[in-house]
N, C-alpha and C positions, 0 to 999 in steps of 0.2 A: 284697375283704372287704365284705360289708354287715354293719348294725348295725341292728338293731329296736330303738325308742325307744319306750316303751312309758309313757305318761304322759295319760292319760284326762284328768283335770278337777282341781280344780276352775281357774278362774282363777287365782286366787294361784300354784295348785300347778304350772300349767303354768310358768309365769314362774319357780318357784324354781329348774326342771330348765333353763332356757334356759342357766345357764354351762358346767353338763355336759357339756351337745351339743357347746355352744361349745369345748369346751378336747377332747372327743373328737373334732370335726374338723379342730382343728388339728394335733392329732395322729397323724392318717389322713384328709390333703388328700384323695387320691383312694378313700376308702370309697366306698360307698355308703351312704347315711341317711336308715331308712324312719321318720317319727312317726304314731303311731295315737291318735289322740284323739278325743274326744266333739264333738261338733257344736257344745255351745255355747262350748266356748274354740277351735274350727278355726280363725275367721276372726284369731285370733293366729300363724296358722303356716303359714296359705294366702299362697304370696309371700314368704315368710319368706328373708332369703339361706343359704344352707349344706344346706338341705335340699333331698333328690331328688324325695322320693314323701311325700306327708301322705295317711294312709288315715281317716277321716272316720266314726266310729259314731255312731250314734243312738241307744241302747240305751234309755232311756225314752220314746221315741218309737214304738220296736219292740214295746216291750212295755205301752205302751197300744192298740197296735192289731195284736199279733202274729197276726190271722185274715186279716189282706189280704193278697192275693197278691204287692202291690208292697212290701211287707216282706218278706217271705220272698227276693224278689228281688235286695233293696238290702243283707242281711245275709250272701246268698249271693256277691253281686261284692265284700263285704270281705273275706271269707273264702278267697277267690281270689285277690283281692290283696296278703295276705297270705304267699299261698306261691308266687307269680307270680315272685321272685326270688330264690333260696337264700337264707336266713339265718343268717349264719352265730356271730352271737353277739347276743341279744336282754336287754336290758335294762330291768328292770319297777320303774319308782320311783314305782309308786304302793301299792302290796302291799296291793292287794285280788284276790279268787277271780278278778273278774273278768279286770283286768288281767294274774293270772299263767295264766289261763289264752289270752287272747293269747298270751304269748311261747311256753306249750308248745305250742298249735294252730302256730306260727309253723315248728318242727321244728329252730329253730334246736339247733345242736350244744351251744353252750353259752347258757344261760339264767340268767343272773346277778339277784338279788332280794337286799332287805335281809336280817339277822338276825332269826330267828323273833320274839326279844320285839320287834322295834322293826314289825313287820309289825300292819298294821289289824286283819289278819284271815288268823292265823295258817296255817289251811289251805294257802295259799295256796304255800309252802313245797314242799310236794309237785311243783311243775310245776319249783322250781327245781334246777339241776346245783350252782351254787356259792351262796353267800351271804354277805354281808359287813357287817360289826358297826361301826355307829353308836353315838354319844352320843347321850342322850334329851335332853339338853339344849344338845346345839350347834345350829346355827341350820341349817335343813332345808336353804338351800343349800348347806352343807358338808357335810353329810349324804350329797347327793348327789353331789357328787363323788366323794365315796371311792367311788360305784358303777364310775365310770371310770378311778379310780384302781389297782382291780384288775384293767386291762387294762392300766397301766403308765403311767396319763395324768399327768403331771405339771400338779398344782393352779394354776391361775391366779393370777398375780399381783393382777389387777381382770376384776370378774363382765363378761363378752360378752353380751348381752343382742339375740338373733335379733327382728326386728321387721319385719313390713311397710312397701313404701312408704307414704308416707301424704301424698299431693300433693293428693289432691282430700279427703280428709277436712282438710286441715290448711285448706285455700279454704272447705268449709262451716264450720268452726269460725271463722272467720277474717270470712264473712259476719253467725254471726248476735250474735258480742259489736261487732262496729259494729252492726248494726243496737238493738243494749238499750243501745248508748248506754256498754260496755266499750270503752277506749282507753289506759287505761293499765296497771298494774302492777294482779294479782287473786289474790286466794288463791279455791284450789279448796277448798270443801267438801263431805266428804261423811257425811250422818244416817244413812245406809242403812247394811242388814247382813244376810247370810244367814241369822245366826243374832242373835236379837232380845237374848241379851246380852250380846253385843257394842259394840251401840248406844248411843251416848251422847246424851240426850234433845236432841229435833229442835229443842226452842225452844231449849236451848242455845247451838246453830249461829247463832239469830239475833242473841243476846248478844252472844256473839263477834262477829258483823261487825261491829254497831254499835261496839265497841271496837276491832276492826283501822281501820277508817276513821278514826275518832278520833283513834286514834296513830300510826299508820303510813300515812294516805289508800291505803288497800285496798279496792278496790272487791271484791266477793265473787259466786264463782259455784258455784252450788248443783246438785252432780249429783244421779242417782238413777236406780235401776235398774225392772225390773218390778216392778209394785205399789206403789212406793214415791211416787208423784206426793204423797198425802197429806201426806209428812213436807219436802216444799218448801213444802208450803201452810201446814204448822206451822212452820217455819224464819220467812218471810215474814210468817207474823201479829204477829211482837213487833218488825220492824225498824221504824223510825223515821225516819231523814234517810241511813244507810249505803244505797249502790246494792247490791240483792243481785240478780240474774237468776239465770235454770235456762232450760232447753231440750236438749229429749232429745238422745243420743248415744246411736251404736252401741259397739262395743267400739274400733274402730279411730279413731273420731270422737274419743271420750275419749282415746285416745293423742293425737291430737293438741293437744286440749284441755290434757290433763296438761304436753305439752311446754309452755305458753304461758304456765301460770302462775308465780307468784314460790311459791308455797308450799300446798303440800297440808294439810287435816287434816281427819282421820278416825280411824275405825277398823281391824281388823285382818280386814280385807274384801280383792276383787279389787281396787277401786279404789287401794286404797294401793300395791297392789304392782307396779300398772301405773305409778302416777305413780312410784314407786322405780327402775322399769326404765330409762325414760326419763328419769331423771336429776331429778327435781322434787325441790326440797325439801321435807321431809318434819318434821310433826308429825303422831305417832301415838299416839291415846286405846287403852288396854289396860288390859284386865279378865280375862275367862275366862283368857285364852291367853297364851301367855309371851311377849314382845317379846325375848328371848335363844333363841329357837328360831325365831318370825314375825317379827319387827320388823322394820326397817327395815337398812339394811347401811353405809349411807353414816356418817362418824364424824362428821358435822357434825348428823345427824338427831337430831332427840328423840324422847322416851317419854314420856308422863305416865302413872301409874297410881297406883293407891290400895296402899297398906300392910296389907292385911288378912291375916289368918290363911288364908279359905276360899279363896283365888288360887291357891294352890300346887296343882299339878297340878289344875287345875279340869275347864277344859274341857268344861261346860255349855251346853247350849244351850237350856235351861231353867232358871229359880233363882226359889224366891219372896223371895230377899232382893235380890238383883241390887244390890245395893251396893257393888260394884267399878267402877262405871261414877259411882257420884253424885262424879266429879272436878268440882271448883269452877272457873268459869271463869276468876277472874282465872289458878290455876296455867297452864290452856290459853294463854292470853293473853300468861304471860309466856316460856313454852314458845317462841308465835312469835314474838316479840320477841328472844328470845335464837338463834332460828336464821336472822330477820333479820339480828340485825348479825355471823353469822358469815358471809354471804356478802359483806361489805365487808370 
């Protein structure tokens, strides 16, 4: 039996398909299990245990520069690697054109995809044989089981979360908070966000430290993605006597990172979901997007959001009022102070 795993991007969304896999391999030890993902969440599944064959797209990479030959080349060896194994039942939890056309280019026999309304981008429906009907408002990682559930897969008692080793990212993570002078207990922060309203204002972050250190001696470590170096430099402008450091990580570096600290806060970004994987405690700022579909999973985690009328089914990535985000910091503050003392 192989099984085509068909989950492109983004970060978060890779991570919410990891218990699927996880409870479809338990339940066909000896399948085989192909993942076809985008380049930029790969290095999540490259080394990953459970899985045979991770096939590797580029597709915005192809399609900034689809006149060179060595594109044409590299789109040609996925496409081959794709049908290099019979497939015998492919499944697409990401329900876009793109990824349902993967599963049918794949020839698997059966092609299994969500319900039309719950689909990004309806068309999509067409590549699939069966399809299978979600809650809009259960939380994506159950969502996706039910895709394995109609192969018979009995639902997990706690989410399995496939991950890279990470021995040598945990050694540089490990070298550079000794070298700023991190030694003890840190909360991770993070200002960044794919989608800017998302974001909960960067000098906020700085607030916050200054009051985790105050009340809890929290020294604080400040990530950030591409383009985002800015929003450590606005983070860092209002701190005062709290130790705040930042220094780049890659995706697997931040795994490691995530493991180390006492407590995450952010938004409803990759970085949260990566620290949720790995077990970090979690405080999560939400706005646009529902924390009962994105949030956090763990029963000890928090939410903070605002009470507004325009939240419900938002999902913006634009707003000229963007007033779901103006949460007051002491709520933030005592958010982590209450998921503090439930780890004692």
């Amino acid at each position: 039996m192989h099984f085509l795993i068909v989950k492109l991007s983004s970060i978060g969304d890779v991570v919410h398909a990891m218990p699927a896999v996880a409870a479809l391999r338990r339940a066909f030890p000896t399948a085989r299990l192909t993942w076809v993902v985008e380049r930029v969440a790969a290095p999540l599944l490259l080394g990953a245990p459970g899985l045979d064959e991770v096939i590797v797209l580029d597709t915005r990479g192809w399609r900034r520069q689809w006149y060179r030959r060595e594109v044409f080349r590299q789109a040609a060896d996925c496409l081959a690697r794709l049908r290099r194994h019979p497939v015998d039942v492919a499944l697409d939890f990401q329900g876009l054109m793109k990824s349902a056309a993967v599963a049918w280019y794949s020839r698997a026999r059966r092609r299994i995809g969500f319900a039309t309304d719950a689909l990004r981008e309806p068309p999509g429906r067409l590549a699939y044989t069966e399809q299978v009907t979600v809650s809009p408002s259960e939380h994506v990682i159950r969502a996706n089981l039910r895709l394995v559930e109609a192969l018979g897969v009995a639902p997990p008692e706690t989410y399995e979360f496939w991950l890279p080793p990470l021995e040598d990212e945990a050694a540089y993570v490990a070298g550079q908070l000794s070298r700023q002078g991190i030694t003890g207990r840190f909360a991770l922060l993070n200002p960044g966000g794919g989608w800017v309203t998302k974001r909960w204002p960067a000098a906020n972050f700085g607030h916050l430290a200054e009051l985790l250190w105050r009340q809890h001696g929290l020294a604080s470590v400040v990530t950030y993605g591409p383009g985002e170096a800015s929003l450590v430099e606005q983070v860092q402008a209002v701190v005062r006597e709290a130790p705040v450091v930042s220094f780049p990580t890659n995706l697997r570096e931040y795994l490691a990172l995530a493991q180390r600290a006492t407590v995450f806060v952010g938004g409803d970004t990759g970085p949260l979901h990566l620290a949720a994987a790995v077990g970090t405690p979690i405080v999560g700022l939400y706005g646009p997007t529902s924390a009962e579909r994105n949030g956090p999973f763990a029963a000890a985690d928090k939410v903070v959001g605002l009470d507004v009328a325009c939240r419900t089914d938002c999902y913006r990535r634009t707003c000229q009022q963007h007033i779901c985000m103006d949460i007051a910091i002491s709520l933030v503050a005592q958010a982590v102070g209450d998921r503090l003392r439930a780890l004692s």
